[in-house]
MARVEX-396610 format. One line per field, with one value per residue (C-alpha): residue number from 1; residue in three letters; x, y, z. Coordinates in steps of 0.001 Angstrom, whole numbers. Example, Ala and Ser with C-alpha at 12.3 -4.5 7.8 and 13.67 -1.06 7.14 Angstrom:
REM MARVEX-396610
pos: 1, 2;
code: ALA, SER;
x: 12300, 13670;
y: -4500, -1060;
z: 7800, 7140;
REM end
This chain:
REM MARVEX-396610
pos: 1, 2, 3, 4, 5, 6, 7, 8, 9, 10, 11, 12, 13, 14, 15, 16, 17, 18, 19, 20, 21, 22, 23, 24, 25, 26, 27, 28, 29, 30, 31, 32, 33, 34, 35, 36, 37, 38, 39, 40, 41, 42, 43, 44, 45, 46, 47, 48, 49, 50, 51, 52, 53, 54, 55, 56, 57, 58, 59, 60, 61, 62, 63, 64, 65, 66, 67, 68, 69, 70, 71, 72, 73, 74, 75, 76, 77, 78, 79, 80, 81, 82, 83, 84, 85, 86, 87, 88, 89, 90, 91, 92, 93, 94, 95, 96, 97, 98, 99, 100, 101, 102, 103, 104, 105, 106, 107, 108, 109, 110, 111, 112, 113, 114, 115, 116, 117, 118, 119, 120, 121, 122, 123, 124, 125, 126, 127, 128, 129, 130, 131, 132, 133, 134, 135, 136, 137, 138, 139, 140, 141, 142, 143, 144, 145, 146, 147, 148, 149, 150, 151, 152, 153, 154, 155, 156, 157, 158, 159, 160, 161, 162, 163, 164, 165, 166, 167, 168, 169, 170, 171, 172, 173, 174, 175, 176, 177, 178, 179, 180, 181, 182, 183, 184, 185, 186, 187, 188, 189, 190, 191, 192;
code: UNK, UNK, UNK, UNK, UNK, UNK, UNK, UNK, UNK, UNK, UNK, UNK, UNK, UNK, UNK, UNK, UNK, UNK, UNK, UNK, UNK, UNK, UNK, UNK, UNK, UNK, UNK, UNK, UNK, UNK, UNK, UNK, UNK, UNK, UNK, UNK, UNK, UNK, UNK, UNK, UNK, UNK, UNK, UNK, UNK, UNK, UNK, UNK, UNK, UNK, UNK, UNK, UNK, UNK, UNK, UNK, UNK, UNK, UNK, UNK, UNK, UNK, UNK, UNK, UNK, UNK, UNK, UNK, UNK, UNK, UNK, UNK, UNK, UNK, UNK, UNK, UNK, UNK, UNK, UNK, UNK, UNK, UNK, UNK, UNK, UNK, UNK, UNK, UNK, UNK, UNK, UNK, UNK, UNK, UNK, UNK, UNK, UNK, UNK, UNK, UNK, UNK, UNK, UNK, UNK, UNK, UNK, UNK, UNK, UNK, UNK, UNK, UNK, UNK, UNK, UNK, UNK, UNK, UNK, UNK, UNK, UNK, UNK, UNK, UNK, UNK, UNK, UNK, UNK, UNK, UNK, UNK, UNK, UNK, UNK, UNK, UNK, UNK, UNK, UNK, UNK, UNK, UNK, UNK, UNK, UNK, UNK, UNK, UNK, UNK, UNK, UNK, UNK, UNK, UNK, UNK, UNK, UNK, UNK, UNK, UNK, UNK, UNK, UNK, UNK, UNK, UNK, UNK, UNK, UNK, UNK, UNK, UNK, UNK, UNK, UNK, UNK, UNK, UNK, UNK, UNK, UNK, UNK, UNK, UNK, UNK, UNK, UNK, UNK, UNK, UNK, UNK;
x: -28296, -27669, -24941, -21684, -19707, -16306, -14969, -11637, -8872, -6596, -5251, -4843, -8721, -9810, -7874, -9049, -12756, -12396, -10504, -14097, -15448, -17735, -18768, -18228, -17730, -15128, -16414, -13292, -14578, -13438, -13490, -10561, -8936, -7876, -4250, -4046, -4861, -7213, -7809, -6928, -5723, -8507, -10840, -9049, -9456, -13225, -13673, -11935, -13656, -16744, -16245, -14878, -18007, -20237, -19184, -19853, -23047, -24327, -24067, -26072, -30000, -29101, -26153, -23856, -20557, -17630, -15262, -12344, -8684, -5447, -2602, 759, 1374, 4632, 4269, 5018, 2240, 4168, 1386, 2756, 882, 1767, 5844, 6405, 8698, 11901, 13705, 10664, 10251, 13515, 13242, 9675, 10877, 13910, 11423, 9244, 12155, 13179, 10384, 7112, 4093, 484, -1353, -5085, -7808, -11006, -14032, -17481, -20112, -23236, -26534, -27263, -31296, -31905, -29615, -27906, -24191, -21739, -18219, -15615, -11830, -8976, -5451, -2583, 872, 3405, 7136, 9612, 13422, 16071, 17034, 20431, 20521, 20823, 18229, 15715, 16675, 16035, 12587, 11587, 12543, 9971, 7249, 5741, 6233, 3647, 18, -61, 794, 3637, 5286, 5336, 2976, 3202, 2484, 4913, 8055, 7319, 7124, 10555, 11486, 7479, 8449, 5676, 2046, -695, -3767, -6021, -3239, -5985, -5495, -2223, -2783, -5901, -9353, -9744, -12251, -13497, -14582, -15578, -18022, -19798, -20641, -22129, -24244, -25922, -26765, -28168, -25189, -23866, -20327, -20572;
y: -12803, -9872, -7280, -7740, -4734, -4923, -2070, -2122, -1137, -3923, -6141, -9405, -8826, -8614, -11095, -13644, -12999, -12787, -16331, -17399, -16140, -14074, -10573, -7947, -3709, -2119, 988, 2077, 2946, 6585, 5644, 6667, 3447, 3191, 2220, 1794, -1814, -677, -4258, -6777, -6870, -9134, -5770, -3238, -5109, -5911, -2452, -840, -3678, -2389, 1379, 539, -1658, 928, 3620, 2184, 649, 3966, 5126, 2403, 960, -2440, -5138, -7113, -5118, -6534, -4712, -6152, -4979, -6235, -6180, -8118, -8089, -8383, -8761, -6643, -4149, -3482, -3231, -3829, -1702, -841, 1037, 3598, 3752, 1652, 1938, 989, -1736, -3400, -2577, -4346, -7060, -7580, -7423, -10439, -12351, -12049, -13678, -15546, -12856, -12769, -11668, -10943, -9747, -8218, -9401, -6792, -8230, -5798, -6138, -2606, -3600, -5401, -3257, -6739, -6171, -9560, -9090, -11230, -11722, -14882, -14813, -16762, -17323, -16627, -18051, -16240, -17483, -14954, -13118, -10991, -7939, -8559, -10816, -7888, -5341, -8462, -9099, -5573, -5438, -8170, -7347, -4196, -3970, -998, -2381, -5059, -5223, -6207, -5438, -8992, -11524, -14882, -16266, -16333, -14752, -14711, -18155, -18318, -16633, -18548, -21865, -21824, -21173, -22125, -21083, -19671, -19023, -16821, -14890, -13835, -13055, -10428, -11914, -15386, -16559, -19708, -16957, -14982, -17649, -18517, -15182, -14459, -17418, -15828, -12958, -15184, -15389, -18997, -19277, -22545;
z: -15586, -13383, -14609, -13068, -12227, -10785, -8642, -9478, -12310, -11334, -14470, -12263, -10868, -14601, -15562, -13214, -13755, -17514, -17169, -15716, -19001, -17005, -18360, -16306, -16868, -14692, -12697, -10452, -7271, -5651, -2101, 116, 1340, 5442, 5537, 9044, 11077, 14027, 15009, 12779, 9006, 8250, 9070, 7172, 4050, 4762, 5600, 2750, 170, 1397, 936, -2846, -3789, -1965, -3804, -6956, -6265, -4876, -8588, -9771, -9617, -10808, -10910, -8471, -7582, -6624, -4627, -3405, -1389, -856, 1330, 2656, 6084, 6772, 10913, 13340, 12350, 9094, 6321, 2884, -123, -3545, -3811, -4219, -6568, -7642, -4111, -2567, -4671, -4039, -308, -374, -1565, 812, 3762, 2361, 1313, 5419, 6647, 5942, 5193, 4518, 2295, 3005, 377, 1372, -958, -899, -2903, -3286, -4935, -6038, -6541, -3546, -1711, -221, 895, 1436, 3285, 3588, 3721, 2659, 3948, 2439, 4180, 1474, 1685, -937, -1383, -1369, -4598, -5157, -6000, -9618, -9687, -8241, -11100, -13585, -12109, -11972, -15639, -15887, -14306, -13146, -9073, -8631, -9597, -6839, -3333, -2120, -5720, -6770, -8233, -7951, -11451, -14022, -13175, -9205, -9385, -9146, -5610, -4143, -3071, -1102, 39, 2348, 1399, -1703, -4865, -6285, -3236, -3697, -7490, -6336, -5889, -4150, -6454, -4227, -1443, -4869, -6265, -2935, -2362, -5891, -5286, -2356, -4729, -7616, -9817, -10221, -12046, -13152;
REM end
């Protein structure tokens, strides 16, 4: 089986491959990510999936990276990263709790051998019930809002505020792994 090498230092990415049982090594990729939407969201995250996974593979002769990025998009052109900090965090969160967002996730799969390069995206519309202020220091004593976009995750304790979703849960976790598994198919890794 070809190595698998995953471009990222994200806990939820790891954690959803190793709950494939897949082995993988982590190789964070130093590629400078675009944080700006030329044309569509959908792009950005393609684009800046691409740059991680190329990066990485560029350092290697063999293996199947996976590169992958995430944001929300709130509407309006308003692009939703990792806070800042706490006041960012909170602020985040008011804004998704407003309205309906997306979240997209761009998915790079490279052979490094063949030199074979597979690009794709998911989106998810997210719907989040209101908390109070209380409730937001409570959560962000519970979970850590600065590794993930958006500041929130949607398993465990965000499944309290998520009524709702359309689309690929995986997704909105870090790594649609449906999208995942058909591209590392077309590169000769089967997950099942």
């Amino acid at each position: 089986m070809k190595k698998l090498i995953l471009a990222s230092q994200s806990p939820q990415r790891r954690k959803l491959l190793k709950f494939l049982g897949l082995r993988f090594t982590v190789k964070p990729s130093r590629a400078a990510e675009l944080h700006n939407i030329k044309t569509t969201c959908a792009a950005l995250v393609m684009e800046n999936a691409r740059r991680k996974a190329q990066d990485v593979a560029a350092r290697l002769k063999s293996g199947v990276v996976i590169g992958a990025d995430t944001l929300v998009y709130a509407g309006n052109k308003q692009i939703i990263g990792k806070p800042r900090d706490s006041a960012d965090a909170r602020r985040i969160l008011k804004i998704l709790f407003s309205r309906p967002s997306w979240v997209y996730t761009g998915v790079a799969v490279i052979d490094a051998a063949r030199g074979k390069t597979l690009v794709d995206y998911e989106k998810t519309r997210v719907f989040m019930i209101p908390l109070t202020e209380k409730e937001i220091t409570q959560y962000h004593r519970r979970v850590n809002p600065f590794d993930k976009a958006g500041g929130f995750q949607i398993e465990g304790w965000g499944s309290i505020f998520i009524h709702r979703i359309e689309g690929c849960y995986a997704n909105v976790i870090g790594l649609p792994m449906a999208k995942l598994a058909s591209m590392l198919k077309k590169v000769g890794i089967s997950i099942l």
